[in-house]
DSSP file (Angstrom, degrees, kcal/mol; ACC not computed):
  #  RESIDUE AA STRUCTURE BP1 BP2  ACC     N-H-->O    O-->H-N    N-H-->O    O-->H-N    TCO  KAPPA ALPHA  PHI   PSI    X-CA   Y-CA   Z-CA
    1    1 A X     >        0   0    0      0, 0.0     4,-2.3     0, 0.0     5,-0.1   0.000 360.0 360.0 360.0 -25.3    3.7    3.3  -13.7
    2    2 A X  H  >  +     0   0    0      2,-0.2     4,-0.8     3,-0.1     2,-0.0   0.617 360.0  53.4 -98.4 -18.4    1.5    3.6  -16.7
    3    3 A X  H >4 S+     0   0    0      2,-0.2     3,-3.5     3,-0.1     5,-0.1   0.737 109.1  48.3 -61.6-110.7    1.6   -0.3  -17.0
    4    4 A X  H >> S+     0   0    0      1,-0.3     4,-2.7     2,-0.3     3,-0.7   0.295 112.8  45.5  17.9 -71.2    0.5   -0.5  -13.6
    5    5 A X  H 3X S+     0   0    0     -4,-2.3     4,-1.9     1,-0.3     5,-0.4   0.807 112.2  57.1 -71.4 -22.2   -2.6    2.2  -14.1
    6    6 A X  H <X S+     0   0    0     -3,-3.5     4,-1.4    -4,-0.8    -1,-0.3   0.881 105.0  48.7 -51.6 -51.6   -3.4    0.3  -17.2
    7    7 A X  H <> S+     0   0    0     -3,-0.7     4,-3.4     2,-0.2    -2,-0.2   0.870 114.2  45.3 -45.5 -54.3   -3.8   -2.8  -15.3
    8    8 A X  H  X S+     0   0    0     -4,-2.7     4,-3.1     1,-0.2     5,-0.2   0.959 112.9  44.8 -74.4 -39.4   -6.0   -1.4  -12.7
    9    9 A X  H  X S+     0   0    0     -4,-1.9     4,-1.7     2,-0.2    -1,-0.2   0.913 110.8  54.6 -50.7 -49.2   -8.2    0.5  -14.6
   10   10 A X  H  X S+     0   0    0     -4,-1.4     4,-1.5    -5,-0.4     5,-0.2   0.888 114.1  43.8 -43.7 -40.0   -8.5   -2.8  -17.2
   11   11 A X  H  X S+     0   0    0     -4,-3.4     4,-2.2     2,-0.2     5,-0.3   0.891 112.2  56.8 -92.1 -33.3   -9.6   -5.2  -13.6
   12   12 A X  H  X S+     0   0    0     -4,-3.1     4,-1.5     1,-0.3     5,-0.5   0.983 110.2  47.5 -65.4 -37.0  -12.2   -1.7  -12.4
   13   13 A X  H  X S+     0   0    0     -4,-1.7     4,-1.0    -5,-0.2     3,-0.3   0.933 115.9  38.0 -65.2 -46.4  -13.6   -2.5  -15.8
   14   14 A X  H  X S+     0   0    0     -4,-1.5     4,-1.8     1,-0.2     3,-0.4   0.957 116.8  54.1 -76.2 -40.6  -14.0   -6.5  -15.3
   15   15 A X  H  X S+     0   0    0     -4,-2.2     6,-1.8     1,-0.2     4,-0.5   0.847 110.7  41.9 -37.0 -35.4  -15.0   -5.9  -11.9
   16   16 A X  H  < S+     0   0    0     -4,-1.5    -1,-0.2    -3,-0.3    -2,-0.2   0.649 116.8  47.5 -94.1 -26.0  -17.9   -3.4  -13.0
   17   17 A X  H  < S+     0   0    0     -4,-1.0    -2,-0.2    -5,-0.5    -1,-0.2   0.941 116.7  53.2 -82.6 -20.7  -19.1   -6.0  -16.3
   18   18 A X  H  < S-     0   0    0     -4,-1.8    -1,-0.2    -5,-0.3    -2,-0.2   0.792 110.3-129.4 -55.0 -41.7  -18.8   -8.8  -13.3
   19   19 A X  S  < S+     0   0    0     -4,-0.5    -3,-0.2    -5,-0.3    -4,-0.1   0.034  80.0 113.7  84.3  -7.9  -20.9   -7.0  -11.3
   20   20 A X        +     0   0    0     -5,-0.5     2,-0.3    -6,-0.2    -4,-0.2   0.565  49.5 104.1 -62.9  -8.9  -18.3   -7.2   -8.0
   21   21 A X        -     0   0    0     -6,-1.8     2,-0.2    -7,-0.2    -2,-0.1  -0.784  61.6-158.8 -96.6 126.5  -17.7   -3.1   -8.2
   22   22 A X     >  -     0   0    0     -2,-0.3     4,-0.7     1,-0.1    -2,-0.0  -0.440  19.6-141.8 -99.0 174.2  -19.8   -1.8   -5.3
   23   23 A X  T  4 S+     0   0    0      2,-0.2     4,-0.3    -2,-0.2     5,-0.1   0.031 111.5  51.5-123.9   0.7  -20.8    2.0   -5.5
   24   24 A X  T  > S+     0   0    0      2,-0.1     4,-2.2     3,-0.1     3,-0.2   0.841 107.2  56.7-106.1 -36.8  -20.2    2.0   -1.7
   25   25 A X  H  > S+     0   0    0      2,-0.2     4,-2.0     1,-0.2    -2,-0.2   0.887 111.5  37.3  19.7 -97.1  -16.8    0.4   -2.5
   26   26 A X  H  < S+     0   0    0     -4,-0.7    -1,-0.2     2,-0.2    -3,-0.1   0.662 109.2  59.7 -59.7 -27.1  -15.6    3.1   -4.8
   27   27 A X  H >> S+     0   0    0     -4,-0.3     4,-3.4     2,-0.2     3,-1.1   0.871 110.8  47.3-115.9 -78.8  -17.2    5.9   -2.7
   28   28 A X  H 3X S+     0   0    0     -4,-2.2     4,-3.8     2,-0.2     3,-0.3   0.984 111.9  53.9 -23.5 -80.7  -14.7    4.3    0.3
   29   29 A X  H 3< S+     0   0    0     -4,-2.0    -2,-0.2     1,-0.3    -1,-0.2   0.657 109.1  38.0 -41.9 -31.5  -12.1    4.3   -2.0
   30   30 A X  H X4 S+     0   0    0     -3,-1.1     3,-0.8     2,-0.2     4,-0.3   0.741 107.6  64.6-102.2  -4.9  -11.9    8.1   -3.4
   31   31 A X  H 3X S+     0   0    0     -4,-3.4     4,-0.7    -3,-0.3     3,-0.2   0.733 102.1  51.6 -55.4 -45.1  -12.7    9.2    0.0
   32   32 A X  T 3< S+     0   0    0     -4,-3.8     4,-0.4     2,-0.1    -1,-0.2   0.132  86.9  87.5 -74.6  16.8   -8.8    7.4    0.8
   33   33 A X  T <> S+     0   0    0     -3,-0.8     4,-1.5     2,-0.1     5,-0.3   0.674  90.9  45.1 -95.8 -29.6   -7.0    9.4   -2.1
   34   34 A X  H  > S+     0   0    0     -4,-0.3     4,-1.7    -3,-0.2     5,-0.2   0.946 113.6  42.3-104.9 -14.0   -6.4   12.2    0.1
   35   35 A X  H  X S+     0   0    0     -4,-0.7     4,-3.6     2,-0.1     5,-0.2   0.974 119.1  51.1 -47.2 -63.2   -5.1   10.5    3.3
   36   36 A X  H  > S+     0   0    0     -4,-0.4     4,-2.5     1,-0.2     5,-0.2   0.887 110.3  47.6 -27.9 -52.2   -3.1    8.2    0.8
   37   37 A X  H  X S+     0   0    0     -4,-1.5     4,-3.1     2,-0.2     5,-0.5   0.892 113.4  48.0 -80.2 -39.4   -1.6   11.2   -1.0
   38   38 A X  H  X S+     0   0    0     -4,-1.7     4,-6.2    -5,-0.3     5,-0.3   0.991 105.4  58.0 -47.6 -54.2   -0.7   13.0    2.3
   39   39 A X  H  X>S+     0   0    0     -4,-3.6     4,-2.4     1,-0.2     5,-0.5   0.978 110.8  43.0 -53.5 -72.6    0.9   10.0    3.5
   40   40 A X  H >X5S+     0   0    0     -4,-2.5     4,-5.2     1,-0.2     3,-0.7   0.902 114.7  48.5 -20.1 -63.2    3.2   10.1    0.3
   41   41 A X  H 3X5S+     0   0    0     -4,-3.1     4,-2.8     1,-0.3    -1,-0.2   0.978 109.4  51.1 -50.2 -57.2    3.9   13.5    0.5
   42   42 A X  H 3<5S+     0   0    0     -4,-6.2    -1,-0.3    -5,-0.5    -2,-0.2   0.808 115.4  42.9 -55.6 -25.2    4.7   13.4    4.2
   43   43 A X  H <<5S+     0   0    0     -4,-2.4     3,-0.5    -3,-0.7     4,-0.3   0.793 112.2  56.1-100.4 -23.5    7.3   10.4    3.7
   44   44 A X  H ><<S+     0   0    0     -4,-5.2     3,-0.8    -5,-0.5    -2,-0.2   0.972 115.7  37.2 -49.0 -53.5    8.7   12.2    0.4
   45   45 A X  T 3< S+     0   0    0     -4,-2.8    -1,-0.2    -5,-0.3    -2,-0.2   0.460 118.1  51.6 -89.6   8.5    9.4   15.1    2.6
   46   46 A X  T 3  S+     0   0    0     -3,-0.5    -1,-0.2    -5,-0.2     2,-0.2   0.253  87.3 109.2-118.6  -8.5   10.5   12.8    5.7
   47   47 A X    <   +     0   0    0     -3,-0.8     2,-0.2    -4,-0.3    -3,-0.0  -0.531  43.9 178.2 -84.5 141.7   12.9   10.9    3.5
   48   48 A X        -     0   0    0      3,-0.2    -3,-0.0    -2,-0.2    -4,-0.0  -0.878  16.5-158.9-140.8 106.9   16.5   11.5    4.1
   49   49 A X  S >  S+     0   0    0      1,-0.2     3,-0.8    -2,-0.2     4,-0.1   0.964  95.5  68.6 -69.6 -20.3   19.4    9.2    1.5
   50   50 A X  T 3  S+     0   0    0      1,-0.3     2,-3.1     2,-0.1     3,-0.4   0.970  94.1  54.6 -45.2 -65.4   21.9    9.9    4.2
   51   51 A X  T 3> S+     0   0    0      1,-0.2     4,-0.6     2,-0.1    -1,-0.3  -0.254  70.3 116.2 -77.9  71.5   19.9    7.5    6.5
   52   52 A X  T <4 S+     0   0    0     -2,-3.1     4,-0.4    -3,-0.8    -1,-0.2   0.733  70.8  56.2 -96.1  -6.7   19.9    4.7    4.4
   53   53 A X  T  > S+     0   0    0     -3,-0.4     4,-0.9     2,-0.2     3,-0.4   0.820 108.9  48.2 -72.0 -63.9   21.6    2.7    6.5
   54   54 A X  H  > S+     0   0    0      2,-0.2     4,-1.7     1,-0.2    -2,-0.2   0.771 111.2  50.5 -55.7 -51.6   19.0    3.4    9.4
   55   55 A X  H  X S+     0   0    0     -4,-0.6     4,-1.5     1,-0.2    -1,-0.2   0.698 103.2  58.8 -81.4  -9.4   16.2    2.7    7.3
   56   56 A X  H  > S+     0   0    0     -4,-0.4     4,-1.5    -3,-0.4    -2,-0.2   0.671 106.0  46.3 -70.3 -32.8   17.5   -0.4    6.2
   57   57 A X  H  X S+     0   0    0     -4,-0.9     4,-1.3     2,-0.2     5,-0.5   0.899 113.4  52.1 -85.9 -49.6   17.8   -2.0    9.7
   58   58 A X  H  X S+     0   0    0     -4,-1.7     4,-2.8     1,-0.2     5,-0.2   0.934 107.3  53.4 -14.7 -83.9   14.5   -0.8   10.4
   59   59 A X  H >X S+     0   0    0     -4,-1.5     4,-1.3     2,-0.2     3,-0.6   0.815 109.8  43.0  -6.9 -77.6   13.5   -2.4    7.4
   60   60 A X  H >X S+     0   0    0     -4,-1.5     3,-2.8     1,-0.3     4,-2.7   0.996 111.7  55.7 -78.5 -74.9   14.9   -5.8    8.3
   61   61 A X  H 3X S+     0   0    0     -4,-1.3     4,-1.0     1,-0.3    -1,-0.3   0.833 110.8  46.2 -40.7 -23.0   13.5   -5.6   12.1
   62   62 A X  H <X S+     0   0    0     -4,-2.8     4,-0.9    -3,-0.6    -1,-0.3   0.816 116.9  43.7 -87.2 -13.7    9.9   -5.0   10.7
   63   63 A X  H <X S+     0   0    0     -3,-2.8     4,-1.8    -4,-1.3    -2,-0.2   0.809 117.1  45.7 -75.1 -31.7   10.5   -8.0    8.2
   64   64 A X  H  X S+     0   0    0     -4,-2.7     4,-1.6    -5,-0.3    -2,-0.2   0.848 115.9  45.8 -75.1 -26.8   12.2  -10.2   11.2
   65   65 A X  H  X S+     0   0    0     -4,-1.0     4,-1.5    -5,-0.4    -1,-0.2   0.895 110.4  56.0 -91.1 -35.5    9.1   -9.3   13.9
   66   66 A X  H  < S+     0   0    0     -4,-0.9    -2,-0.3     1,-0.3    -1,-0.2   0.835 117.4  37.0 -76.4 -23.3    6.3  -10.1   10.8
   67   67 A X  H >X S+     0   0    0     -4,-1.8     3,-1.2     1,-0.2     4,-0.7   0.897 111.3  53.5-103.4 -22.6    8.0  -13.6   10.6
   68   68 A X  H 3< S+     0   0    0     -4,-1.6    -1,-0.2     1,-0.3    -2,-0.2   0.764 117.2  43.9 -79.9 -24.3    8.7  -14.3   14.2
   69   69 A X  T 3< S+     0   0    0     -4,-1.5    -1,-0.3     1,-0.2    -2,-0.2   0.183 109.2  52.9-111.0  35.5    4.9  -13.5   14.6
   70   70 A X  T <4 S+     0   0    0     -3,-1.2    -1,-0.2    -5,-0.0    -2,-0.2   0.353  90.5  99.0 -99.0 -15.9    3.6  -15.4   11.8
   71   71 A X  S >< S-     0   0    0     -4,-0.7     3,-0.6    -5,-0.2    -3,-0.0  -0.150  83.1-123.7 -47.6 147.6    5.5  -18.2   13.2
   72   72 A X  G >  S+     0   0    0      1,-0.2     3,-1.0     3,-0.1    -1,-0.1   0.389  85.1 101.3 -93.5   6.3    3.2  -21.0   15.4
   73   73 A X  G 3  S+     0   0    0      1,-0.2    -1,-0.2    -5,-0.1    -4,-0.1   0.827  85.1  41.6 -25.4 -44.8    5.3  -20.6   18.5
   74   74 A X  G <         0   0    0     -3,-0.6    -1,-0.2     1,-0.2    -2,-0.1  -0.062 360.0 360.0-123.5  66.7    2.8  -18.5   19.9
   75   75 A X    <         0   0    0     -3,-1.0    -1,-0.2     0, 0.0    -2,-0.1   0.359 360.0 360.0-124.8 360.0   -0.6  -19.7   19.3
């Protein structure tokens, strides 16, 4: 995790000497930290290991519907 925030903070720093970091952009961004953090919270507390089983076939049907519709059958 501390990799991770090292990395991002290291590309908001080339982004800003680049000149690509907008101030409307960031604005956006910390304005999504507390939907974002809810959302966590709410799927920490929604989380169950019992159903892993269940969330694993989930899983696999939302992987199996994103490739059947990335597929060019239906365009």
């Amino acid at each position: 995790m501390v990799y991770l925030l090292l990395c991002d903070l290291m590309m908001i720093g080339v982004l800003h000497l680049n000149g690509y970091l907008q101030v409307s952009a960031v604005a956006l961004g910390a304005l999504l930290i507390v939907p974002y953090l809810a959302a966590n919270v709410l799927g920490g507390w929604l989380f169950r290991p019992g159903y892993e089983r269940l969330y694993r076939v989930i899983a696999y049907f939302i992987i199996a519907a994103s490739a059947l519709n990335g597929m060019p059958l239906f365009d």
